[in-house]
Structures are given as structure tokens and as C-alpha cells.
N, C-alpha and C positions, 0 to 999 in steps of 0.2 A: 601805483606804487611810487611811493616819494625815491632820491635817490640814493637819500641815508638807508631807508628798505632794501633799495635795490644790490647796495654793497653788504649788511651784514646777511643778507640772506648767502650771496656768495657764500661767505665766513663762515656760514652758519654747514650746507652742504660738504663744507671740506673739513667741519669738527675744528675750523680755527678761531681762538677767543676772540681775536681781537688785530687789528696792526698795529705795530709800532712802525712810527714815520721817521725816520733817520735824518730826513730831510726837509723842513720846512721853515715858512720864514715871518715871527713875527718881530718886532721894531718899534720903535717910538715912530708915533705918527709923521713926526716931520722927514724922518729918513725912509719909512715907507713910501709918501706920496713920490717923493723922491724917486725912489727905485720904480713904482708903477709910470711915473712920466720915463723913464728910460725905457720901457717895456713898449708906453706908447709909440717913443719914434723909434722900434726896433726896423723899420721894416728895410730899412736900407741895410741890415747886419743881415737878415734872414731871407728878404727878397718878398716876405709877405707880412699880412699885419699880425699885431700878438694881443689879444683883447683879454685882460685880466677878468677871468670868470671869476672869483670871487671877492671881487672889491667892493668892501663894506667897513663897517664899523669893526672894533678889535670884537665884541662880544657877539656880534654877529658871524664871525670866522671861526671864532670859540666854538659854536653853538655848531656850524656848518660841520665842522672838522670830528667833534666826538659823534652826529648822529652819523657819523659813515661807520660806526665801531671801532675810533680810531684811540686805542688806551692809552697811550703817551707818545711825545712828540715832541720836537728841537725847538730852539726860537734861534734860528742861525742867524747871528747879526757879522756883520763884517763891513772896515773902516774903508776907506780910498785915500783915508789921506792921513797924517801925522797926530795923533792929538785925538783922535775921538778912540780909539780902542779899551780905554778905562770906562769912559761915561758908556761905552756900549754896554760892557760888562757890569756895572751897576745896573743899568735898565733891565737887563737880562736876569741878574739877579734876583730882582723885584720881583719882574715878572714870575718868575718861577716860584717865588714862596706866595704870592697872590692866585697860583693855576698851579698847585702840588701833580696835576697828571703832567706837566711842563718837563722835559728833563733840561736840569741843570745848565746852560750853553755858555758857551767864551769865546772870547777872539782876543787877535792880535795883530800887529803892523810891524814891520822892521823898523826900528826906533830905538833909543838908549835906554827908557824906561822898561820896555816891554819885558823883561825876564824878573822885575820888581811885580808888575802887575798879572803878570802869567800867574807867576807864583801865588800872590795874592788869591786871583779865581781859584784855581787849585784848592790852597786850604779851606776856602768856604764852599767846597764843595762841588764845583764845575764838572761834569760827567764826560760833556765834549766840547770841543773846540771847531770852529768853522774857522777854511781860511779863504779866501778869495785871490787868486794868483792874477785873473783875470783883472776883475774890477779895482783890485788896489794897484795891479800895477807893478808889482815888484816881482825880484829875486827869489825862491824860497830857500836860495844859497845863503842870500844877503848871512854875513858875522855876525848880523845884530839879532839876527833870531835863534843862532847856535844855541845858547842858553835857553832858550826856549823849547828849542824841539829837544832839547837832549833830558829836561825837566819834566817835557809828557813821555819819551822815550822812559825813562826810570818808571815814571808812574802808570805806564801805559794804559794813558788816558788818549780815545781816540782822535784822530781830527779829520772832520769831514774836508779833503780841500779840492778846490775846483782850478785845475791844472791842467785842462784839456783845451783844445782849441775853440772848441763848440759855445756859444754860439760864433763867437770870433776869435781869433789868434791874438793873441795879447804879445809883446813881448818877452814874455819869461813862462807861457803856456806849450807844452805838447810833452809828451810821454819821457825826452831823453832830461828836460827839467825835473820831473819827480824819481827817472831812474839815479840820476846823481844824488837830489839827498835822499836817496835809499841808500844808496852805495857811502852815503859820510854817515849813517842814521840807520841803518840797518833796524834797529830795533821798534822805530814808528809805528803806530799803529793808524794804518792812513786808511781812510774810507774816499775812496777816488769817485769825485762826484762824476753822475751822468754816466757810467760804464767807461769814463775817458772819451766820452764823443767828439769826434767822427773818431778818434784811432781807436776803436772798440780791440780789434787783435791784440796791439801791442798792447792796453792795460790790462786785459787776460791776460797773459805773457809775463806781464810785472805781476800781476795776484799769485798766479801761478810759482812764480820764482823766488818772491819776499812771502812768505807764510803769516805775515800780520797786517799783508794788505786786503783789504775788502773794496767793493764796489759797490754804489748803488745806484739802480736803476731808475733812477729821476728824469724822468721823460723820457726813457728811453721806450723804445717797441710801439710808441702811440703813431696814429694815424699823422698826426701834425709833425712828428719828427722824423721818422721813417720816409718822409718826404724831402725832408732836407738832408739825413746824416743817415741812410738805412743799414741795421743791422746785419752785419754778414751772416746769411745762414749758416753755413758751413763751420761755424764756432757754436753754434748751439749745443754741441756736445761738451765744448769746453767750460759752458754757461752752467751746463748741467752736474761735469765734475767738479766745479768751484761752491757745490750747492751750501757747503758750510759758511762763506766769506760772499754771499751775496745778499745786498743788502735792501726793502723797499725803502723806497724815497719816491715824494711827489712835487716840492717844490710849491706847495700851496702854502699863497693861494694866490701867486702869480702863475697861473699855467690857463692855456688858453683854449682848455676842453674840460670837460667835467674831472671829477675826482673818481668816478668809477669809471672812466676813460681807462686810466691809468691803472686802475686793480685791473680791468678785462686784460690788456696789453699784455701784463704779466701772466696773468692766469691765462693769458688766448696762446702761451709756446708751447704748453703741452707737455710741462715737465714734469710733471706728477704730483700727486698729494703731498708727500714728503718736502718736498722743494719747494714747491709753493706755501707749506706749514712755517717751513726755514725761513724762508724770505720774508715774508709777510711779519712775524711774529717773533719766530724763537732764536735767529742770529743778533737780532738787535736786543732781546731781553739777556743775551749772553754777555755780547759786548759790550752795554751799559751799564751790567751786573744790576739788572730789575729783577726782583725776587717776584713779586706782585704787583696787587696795584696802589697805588702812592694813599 
């Protein structure tokens, strides 16, 4: 049994069509290699190596990603520095009218232009936004994005952003950064990458408390991270009342175990058919507002 087999027969056992990936990452070639040489010398951040399982050609990842039964899926790009957040959002673009199963992706950087170019993506269409707190480096206070989160706030258009400390603490990364722009931003519709790893409680706590935040489970519960950032048992029941704002995500096809690694993970907590139907499929076809298939 191939692995693409191996996953939709899962899907198939639990009556679900398909996954929607909240989370995944394609790029123009030069800023991928990029990212996977960062992956290469992760091992000083994580303690161990991070071997990109599915590094290949962009049609070769295409091809990988649907035979898992995977019916649409992000192309989350995100900037590190001044100046690329437009050309990202052009690529992105493209990308999505050339791969119609693609949903729509955007980014942004705190910058003077960015509420010209937000807006921009928005009218042509952009479904979500990825922000990287981590990897770019900044404030998600920064003034200069006010305009911007308050643009997807009205539209309540999601943004996946990754604001957690995991894999490393960033400067402006850990749970009291996204509780503030909740607290300015109320109305956000933030998808907190990774379950907020390592502080898994307190971003339950924040899901729980802001009713337009969601999580998603992007690496979380696998054997490789469970090793570094383990899941508190003892919230499992919280994991399980949040069943509506949980969200799948894998992070492919930088992740450094298979892609059915990470559907077992999920599907190995044992929260039942219903939650796992949610997670897998039907919160991300709600929040993207997908009728069907593209």
C-alpha cells in the first residue's frame, strides 16, 4: 500500500471526503531552497536534525500532496525582511489561478506600503493570510500593520500566524504578544499556528476566550515533536471542547516524517469521528467559506 493509500483509506473508514490543509507551504523556488537550507542547520534550534521528507520539484509536491486525498490547501508565503511581501503575493497569486484546488494565500510585513497591498490581495480575492512573527522578526503591535489587521478584521478574512515560541523564541513570539493584539483587535480571525507550541494551555485559554481564534495542529502530537514540546495530557478535553476552531495543518513539505505521520497523530487522540470529520475537513471548508471542490 502506497502512502497516498494509506491516508485516504483512513478518510475513507471515517466517511471523510477529503482534508483540507490550513497549513502548507509552497514559494517560488528561490525562497524555498532558502527555507529548506534553514531547516538543514535546524539542528542547533531543536537539538536534532530536520530532514525535509518531501523535497522535490514544485509538480512533484503537487502530485505528493493530492494523492494523500488532500482537496485544497494554502501556499503560505511569508517575507523576513522589507520589500518582498507584494512580489510574494503576486507569486501566490499565480500560483493559485495555475492549481484552482490552491486556496487563495497572502502575506504581509510591517511596512508603509502594506495596507495599499493588503488591500490589494483582498480585492483579487486572497481567502487567507500567513504571518510569521517568528521568521520576520517583528511586532504584530508594530502601527504599521494596524491598517492591516483591522482591513482583515472587517473582512474576516483568516490569518494563519505563527506566534508561538516553538521552534525558538523570537523576540516579539509567546502567547502575552497575540493576547495584546486580541485585546487591540478583538475581532481577528487568527488561526495560531502549531497549537501555540510549547505553550499549548495558554493558546487553548486564548481560543477559548477570543471565539474567532482557531488553532492548528501542525506538527503537533507527532512522534518528532512530542519529543521536544510534548502535549499536555490533561487538556485533551479542552482539545476536544474547541472541536469546532480546530484546525488540520501539516507544514508540507517541510516536515521531517511522512504526511500520514501526521493524520495518525491526530487521529491516534481518540476524539472521535465527529472531531476528527471537523478537524480534518469541515472547520477549514467553513472558514474558508469552500462550497465544493474548485
Amino acid at each position: 500500500m502506497t502512502e497516498g493509500e494509506a491516508v485516504r483509506s483512513r478518510l475513507g473508514e471515517r466517511r471523510i471526503p477529503g482534508i483540507i490543509d490550513i497549513h502548507t507551504h509552497f514559494m517560488p523556488s528561490q525562497v524555498m531552497r532558502k527555507v529548506w537550507a534553514y531547516f538543514d542547520s535546524a539542528g542547533p534550534l531543536t537539538g536534532r536534525t530536520w530532514p525535509i521528507t518531501y523535497r522535490g520539484e514544485e509538480a512533484d509536491r503537487l502530485a505528493w500532496l493530492r494523492s494523500f486525498g488532500v482537496l485544497r490547501f494554502t501556499s503560505l508565503c511569508y517575507p523576513h525582511k522589507p520589500g518582498m511581501a507584494r512580489w510574494l503575493n503576486e507569486w501566490t497569486a499565480d500560483f493559485a489561478d495555475r492549481h484552482p484546488d490552491c486556496v487563495r494565500s497572502g502575506t504581509f510585513f510591517p511596512e508603509p506600503e502594506a495596507a495599499e497591498y493588503a488591500r490589494v490581495a483582498v480585492e483579487a480575492g486572497v481567502q487567507v493570510f500567513k504571518a510569521h512573527v517568528q521568521v520576520g522578526g517583528y511586532d504584530p503591535n508594530d502601527p504599521l500593520l494596524d491598517p492591516v489587521w483591522e482591513l482583515l478584521a472587517e473582512r474576516r478574512i483568516p490569518v494563519v500566524i505563527h506566534g508561538g515560541d516553538g521552534p525558538a523564541r523570537g523576540r516579539h513570539t509567546g502567547v502575552r504578544h497575540m493576547r495584546r493584539l486580541l485585546e487591540r483587535q478583538p475581532d481577528l480571525t487568527l488561526v495560531m499556528a502549531h497549537l501555540g507550541m510549547p505553550e499549548y494551555g495558554a493558546f487553548l485559554d486564548l481560543c477559548a476566550e477570543y471565539p474567532r481564534v482557531h488553532l492548528d495542529t501542525t506538527m503537533a502530537f507527532t512522534a518528532f515533536t512530542e519529543a521536544l514540546a510534548p502535549f499536555p495530557r490533561d487538556r485533551l478535553g479542552d482539545l476536544a471542547a474547541l472541536q469546532d476552531r480546530i484546525l488540520f495543518g501539516s507544514d508540507f513539505p517541510n516536515i521531517p516524517y511522512r504526511y500520514v505521520d501526521a493524520v495518525d497523530a491526530v487521529l491516534g487522540l481518540g476524539l472521535g469521528d465527529d472531531w476528527e470529520r471537523a478537524v480534518l475537513h469541515d472547520n477549514a471548508a467553513r472558514l474558508l467559506c469552500l462550497a465544493g471542490p474548485p
